[in-house]
Phi, psi and omega in degrees: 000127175308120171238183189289300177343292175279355154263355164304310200268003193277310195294316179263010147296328216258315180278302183325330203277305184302004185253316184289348181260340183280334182248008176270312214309295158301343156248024162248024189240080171267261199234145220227144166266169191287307193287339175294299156354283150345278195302340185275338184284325169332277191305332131332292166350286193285324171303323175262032150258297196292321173300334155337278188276001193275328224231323163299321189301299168338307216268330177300339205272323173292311166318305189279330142273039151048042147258167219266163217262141165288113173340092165328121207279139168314137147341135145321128128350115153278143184305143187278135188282185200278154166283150174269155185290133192338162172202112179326133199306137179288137180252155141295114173240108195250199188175054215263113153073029165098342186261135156304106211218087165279163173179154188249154163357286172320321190086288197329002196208109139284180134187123188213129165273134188226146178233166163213140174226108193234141167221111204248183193203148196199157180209124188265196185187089185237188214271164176237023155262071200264124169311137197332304204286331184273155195197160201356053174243035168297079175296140166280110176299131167154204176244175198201118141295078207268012146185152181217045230257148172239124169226112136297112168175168227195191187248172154211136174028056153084274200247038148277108165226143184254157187185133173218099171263122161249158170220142211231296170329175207179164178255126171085290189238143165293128161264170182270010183110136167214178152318115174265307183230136180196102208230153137258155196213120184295114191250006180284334177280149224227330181269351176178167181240122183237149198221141178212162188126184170288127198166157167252120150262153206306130174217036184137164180286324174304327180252032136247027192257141197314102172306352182272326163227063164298128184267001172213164198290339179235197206235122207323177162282332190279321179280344194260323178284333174278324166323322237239343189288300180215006171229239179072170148042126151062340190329117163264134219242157118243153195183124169259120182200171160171170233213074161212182179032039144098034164206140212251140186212145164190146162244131165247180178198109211269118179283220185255174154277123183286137201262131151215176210268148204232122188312329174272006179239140175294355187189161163305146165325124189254108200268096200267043165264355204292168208040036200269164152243144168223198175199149169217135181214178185181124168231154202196146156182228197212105201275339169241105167200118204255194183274355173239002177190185192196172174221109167266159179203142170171177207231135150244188199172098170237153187216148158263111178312291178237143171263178214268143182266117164292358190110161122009306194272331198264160175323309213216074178299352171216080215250148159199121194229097182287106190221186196184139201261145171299069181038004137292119168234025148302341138221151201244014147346097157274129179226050173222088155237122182309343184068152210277138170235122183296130213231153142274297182210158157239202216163122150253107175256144168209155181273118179259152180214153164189173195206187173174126179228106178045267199251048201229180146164154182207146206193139172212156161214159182233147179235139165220142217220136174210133194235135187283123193260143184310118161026062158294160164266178182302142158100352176255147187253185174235119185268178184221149181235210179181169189188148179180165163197174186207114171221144190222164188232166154201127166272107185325325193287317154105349181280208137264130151314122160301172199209126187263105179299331183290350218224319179071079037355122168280165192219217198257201198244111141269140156317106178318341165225110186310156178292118200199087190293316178317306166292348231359067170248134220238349191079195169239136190256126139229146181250144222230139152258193176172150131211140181219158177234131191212079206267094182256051160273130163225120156057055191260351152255026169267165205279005205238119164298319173289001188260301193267149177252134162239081165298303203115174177220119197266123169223132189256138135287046187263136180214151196209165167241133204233122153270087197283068197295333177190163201320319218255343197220115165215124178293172163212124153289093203229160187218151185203147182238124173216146205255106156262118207232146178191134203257131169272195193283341187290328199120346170306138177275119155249016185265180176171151180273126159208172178268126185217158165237156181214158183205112176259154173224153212208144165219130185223191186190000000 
């Protein structure tokens, strides 16, 4: 026979054994997978229903011998559920204007393909009674990929950015491909940005302003030479910059240009910067700007330290040499150059103006350009050249050129309505001027032959029409007037006047 004794005592096994079960339980439940999960919560249950009645029994058992009733046992703690395991930020895609855009969640993480492709066409009209003394100044009429750029580039971990440019395109010839650009670039600092790797750095409004939306197929010649001095192109770069409150400041420190192999050529290409130091620096923005209209204004300013030593063997052992193609590139004939002048240092300085009132804008620079010369002899100077142009738009259409604050630039046309003839919308037309100038004459009558330089002197005319059918695709129409005036070393004219039209057609993404 069973007595109260004995299920009393049956009775306080049965919660120890649930009080041990009540403090073993959370701690073997860290990380519980869900379904396992589940069965414990199943199993909770049944455990606060037996606690139930272990306590209805208790409080019966006290009633029938007048003992007095037990603090009645706690619920068990429920098991805590698993923590969940981390999970990667969710990526994103996008497709904005044709480009292709990952970006994780987070932001901290990009990648985006971008393309440009231009390809022109041109027909010169020169004279064909050219005095004896001009010799291989034939242009060549025809066409040209003059870019072909895959660019890749994107964030990393947040204050990273990154850009991988190949270019398939060429002045005059198609290359078979190089590196154009290949930079990282730290972005963390709120006070500046530094970026090293391959790349051009800013050295004027004109060479930071968008090839893509260019309001003419080059870039003046005075501005294209100056770039071209201790920065442009292929660079190799280190650069401190940034960009607020409506002004742009940026210092670089410069290399050499990187060589490539050019499908007409048996070797590489010959860089006669290599082992150069240089410097490029520039501050620029917009002391005025309202919602209709802006003013720029701003200085640049490159130099080369030391120039690249050619050897021991060579003509010119430290050369630095200034030229420029006449805002063409379908053929690619230079017909202004100063000749390698053996240099200590050069110099460019130059003054930016621009300006822009709703659908109108106009942006000019003058340049000065000066080079020190090596253990000159008596009686030889160290010359100086000039340069400037001035051009302006006005979009027929009514729409503006952006004005890029990151860049102190202008940048291209979107239309307000894409070329969409069904609708009749048509895209945006502008018409556009230039004249530039580019005089590399020094002392070119002095009695002293080592003294004087007869670069020419190149003066352009141009005027164009630009058609803009939607943000990625646009033609450009352009036409030139160009003025050569040049002395060979006898004294002979070796400059001439001619005409060229050109048409470019360009798609980017």
């Amino acid at each position: 026979m069973r007595t109260p004794f004995r299920r009393t005592h049956r009775t306080f096994i049965a919660a120890a054994s649930l009080m041990a079960l009540t403090f073993a339980v959370p701690a073997l439940a860290q990380q519980v997978p869900p379904d396992v999960q589940a069965k414990i919560d199943a199993m909770q249950a049944q455990i606060d229903a037996q606690q139930a009645q272990l306590n209805a029994l208790k409080s019966q058992i006290a009633t029938q011998y007048n003992a007095p009733v037990a603090a009645p046992i706690a619920p068990a703690p429920s098991v805590a559920a698993a923590p969940a395991k981390p999970v990667a930020p969710a990526v994103t895609a996008t497709l904005k204007n044709g480009s292709p855009m990952l970006a994780s969640s987070d932001g901290a993480f990009t990648f985006n393909i971008k393309g440009l492709f231009q390809a022109d066409a041109a027909t010169y009209n020169q004279d064909s009674n050219l005095p004896a003394a001009v010799t291989a100044r034939d242009l060549n009429s025809g066409t040209n990929i003059r870019r072909a750029r895959v660019i890749f580039n994107g964030k990393m971990f947040s204050d990273f950015d990154y850009n991988l440019t190949f270019d398939f395109g060429g002045a005059g010839a198609e290359d078979v491909g190089r590196v154009h650009e290949a930079w990282v670039q730290y972005s963390g600092f709120k006070s500046a940005k530094f970026r090293v790797g391959e790349f051009a750095p800013s050295v004027g409004l004109a060479d930071a302003g968008s090839q893509g939306g260019s309001a003419f197929l080059e870039r003046p010649a005075a501005a294209e030479m100056a770039r071209n001095v201790s920065a442009g192109d292929t660079r190799m770069s280190i650069a401190a910059f940034n960009a607020r409150d409506r002004y742009l400041w940026s210092f670089a420190v410069t290399g050499n240009t990187m060589s490539s192999l050019n499908t007409a050529a048996s070797g590489f290409n010959t860089v006669n910067n290599d082992e150069q130091l240089g410097i490029a620096a520039r501050i620029a923005g917009t002391p005025v700007k309202t919602k209709d209209a802006l003013i720029h204004v701003g200085l640049n300013y490159s130099g080369i330290i030391n120039p690249a030593d050619t050897g021991a063997a060579a003509a010119t052992r430290y050369p630095v040499q200034l030229r420029e193609r006449p805002e063409l590139r379908v053929d690619a004939t230079r017909l202004v150059d100063s000749g390698a002048i053996n240099a200590d240092s050069a110099s460019v300085t130059g003054l930016e103006f621009g300006a822009q009132y709703k659908s109108l804008f106009l942006q000019s620079e003058a340049f000065d350009y000066r080079i020190e010369r090596l253990n000159a002899a008596t009686g030889v100077t160290n010359p100086k050249f000039t340069g400037w142009y001035v051009e302006g738009g006005w979009v027929l259409t009514g729409e503006s050129r952006k004005y890029n604050t990151q860049t102190a630039a202008f940048d291209g046309v979107t239309p307000a309505a894409n070329f969409d003839p069904a609708s009749g919308h048509w895209g945006a037309f502008e018409l556009v001027a230039r004249y530039s100038t580019l005089d590399l004459n020094y002392h070119d009558q002095a009695a002293l032959a080592a003294d004087r330089i007869r670069g020419g002197q190149q003066d352009i005319t141009s005027l164009g029409l630009n058609w803009q059918l939607t943000p990625t695709v646009r033609f450009l129409f352009q036409g030139q007037s160009v003025e050569v005036k040049r002395l060979n070393a006898a004294g002979d004219p070796i400059g001439q006047d001619y005409t060229a039209f050109a048409v470019r057609s360009q798609f980017g993404f």
